[in-house]
N, C-alpha and C positions, 0 to 999 in steps of 0.2 A: 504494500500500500504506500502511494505517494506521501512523504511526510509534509508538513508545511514547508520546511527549509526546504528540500528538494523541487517541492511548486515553485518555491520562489528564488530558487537559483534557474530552471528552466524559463518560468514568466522573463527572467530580466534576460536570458540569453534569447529568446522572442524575440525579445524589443528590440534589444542591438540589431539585431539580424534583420528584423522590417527597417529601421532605424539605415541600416547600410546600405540598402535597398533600395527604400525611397531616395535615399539623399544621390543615388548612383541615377535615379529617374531622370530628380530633379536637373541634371548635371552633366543628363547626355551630350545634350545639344555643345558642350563648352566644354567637354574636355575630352580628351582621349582615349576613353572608354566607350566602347563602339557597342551598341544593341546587342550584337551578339555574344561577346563577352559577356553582357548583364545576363540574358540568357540561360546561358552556360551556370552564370554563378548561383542562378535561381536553380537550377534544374538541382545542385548540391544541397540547397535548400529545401527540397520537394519532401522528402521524406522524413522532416520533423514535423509536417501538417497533417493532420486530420482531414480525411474526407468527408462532405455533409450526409447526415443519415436522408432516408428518405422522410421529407415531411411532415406530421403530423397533422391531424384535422385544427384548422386554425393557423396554423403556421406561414410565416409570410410565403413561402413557393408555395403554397397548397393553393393561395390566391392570386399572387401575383405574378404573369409570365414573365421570366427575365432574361434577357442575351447574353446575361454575363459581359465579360470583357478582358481579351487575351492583351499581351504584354504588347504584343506590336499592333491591336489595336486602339490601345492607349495611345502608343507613339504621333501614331496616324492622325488621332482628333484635335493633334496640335495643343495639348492639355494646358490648361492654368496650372502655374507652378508658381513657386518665390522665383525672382528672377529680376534683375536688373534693380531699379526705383523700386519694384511691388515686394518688398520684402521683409514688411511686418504683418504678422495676424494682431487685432485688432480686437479686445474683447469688451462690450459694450453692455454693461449693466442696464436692466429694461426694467423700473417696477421698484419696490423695497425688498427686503433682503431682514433677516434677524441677522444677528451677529455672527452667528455658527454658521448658516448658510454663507453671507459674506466672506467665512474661510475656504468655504468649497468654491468659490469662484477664484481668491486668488491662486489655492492650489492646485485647480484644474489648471488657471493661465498657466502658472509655474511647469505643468503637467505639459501641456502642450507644446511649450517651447523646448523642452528635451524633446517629445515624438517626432513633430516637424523637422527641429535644428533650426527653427528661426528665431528672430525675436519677436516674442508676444508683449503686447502693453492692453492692460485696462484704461482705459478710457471711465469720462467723469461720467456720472450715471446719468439715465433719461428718465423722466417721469412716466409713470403708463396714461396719466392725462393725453398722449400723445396719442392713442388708441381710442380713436372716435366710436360711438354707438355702435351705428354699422358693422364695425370688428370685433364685434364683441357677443358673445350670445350666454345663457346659462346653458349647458346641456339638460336636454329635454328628458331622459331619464333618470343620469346621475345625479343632477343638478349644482355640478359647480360650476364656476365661471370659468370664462375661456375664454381666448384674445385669437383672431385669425393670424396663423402666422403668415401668409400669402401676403398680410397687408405687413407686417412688421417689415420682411423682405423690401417691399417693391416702393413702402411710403416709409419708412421710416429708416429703415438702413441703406437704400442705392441712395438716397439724396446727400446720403452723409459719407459717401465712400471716399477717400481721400487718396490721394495719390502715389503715397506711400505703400498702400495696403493691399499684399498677398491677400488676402481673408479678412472680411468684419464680418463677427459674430455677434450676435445679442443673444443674453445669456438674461432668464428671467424666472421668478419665486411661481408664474403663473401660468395654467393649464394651456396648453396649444393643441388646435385642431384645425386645418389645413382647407375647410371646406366642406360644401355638399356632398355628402358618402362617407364622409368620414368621423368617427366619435374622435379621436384626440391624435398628436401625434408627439413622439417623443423629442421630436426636432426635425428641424426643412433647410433644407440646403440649394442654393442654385447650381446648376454642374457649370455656367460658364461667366456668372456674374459679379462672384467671389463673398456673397452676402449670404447670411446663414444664422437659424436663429435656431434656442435647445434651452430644453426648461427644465429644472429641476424640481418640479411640482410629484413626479408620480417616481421620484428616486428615494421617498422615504424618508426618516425624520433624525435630522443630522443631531439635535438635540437630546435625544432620548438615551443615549449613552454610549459608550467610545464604539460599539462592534457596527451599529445601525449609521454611524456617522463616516466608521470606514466607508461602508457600506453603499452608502448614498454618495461617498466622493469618487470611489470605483464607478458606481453607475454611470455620474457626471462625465466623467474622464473619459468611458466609453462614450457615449453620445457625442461630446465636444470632438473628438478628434473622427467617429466617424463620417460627422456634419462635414467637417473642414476639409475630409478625404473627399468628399463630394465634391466641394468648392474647389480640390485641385482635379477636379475631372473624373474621378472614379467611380464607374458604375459598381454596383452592387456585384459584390462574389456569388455563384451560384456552388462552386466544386468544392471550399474546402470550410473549416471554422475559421474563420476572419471576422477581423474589427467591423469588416466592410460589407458582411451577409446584415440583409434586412432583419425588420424584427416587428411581426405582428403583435406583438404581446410581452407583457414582461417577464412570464417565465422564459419564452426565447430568450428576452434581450438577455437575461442572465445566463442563459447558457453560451451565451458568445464570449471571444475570448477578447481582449482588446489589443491584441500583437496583431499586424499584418499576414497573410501568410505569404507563401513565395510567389 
């Protein structure tokens, strides 16, 4: 049986390994490491991943049809990457925050900027007064509140994108759903816009005591960096456990890993 040390000496030898990966993505174009080498170094990579079981009822592929997205058809879509001026993620408080939640934003930033390898900055917070009526609904079963994030995206964060910025993210205490057909969503990402917003409303209660506060900053970390994967072009993994397989629900979300795979 896996012991914790053991987890978490493999989890960290994961992240490097996404960690050397992406940054070899990011990098192709400008240095001399050519596609097929990266290739090659994935392929040595291939057999510490997990392949997806099939589906379950409910589970994001059981609903959603997906094409996946091979290594040279990443190349092909001419991807948003860090690169050149666009080379900070941008993380943009939306709403209030308790004190303890306020730690899980700055530690996901923190979090972030080792995954990427860029530099992340919080920025000064926004009000949710910014979120007119219209964006706004109670869910009609549940009944909490909810902010459209479509509108956060397209009214509230592209007006604010700055010239500097790989990724602005808005990061918010309050329930996100995406629109018509949909009850909530854990976070929205553009694939070519670099604007992306993720909520920590259904990751749990950071105050309740040190296990549930890991807990909810784990969860965070996954969602923030899967968002941002997005924002740099990356469709959804279909083949193996990745940060970057979809997630209809949150027992999925919790079974995903938050390492890249190869």
């Amino acid at each position: 049986m896996m012991t914790e040390i053991d987890f978490t000496i493999r989890f960290f030898c994961l992240l490097l390994i996404a960690l050397f990966v992406f940054s070899g993505l990011s990098m192709a174009e400008e240095s001399e490491v050519s596609p097929d080498t990266l290739e090659k170094m994935m392929e040595k990579l291939r057999p510490l991943h997990k392949k997806l079981n099939k589906p379950g009822p409910g589970d994001w592929l059981s609903i959603h049809r997906e094409q996946g997205q091979t290594f040279r058809e990443y190349l092909r879509c001419r991807p948003v990457t860090p690169r050149g001026e666009r080379s900070v993620i941008y993380v943009q408080p939306l709403g209030d925050f308790t004190r303890t939640q306020r730690l899980i934003v700055t530690l996901t930033a923190d979090f972030m900027a080792r995954y990427f390898n860029v530099p992340v900055k919080i920025k000064e917070d926004l009000p949710l007064s910014l979120i007119p009526a219209k964006a706004r609904r109670t869910h009609p079963t549940w009944g909490m509140k909810q902010i459209l994030s479509t509108y956060v995206l397209g009214s509230v964060l592209k007006p604010r994108l700055s010239g500097d910025a790989a990724a602005y993210n808005a990061f918010t205490s309050s329930d996100l759903w995406p629109g018509r057909g949909w009850n909530f969503v854990f976070g929205q990402a553009s694939i070519r816009e670099r604007v992306g917003v993720w909520s920590i409303y259904r990751n749990g209660d950071p105050d309740k005591n040190p296990a549930d506060f890991r807990f909810c900053l784990l969860r965070t970390m996954k969602t923030a960096t899967h968002e941002t994967g997005h924002m740099f072009s990356m469709l959804h993994c279909i083949l193996y456990q990745c940060n970057m397989c979809g997630s209809n629900h949150r027992e999925e979300s919790d079974r995903r890993p938050i390492f890249l795979c190869s």
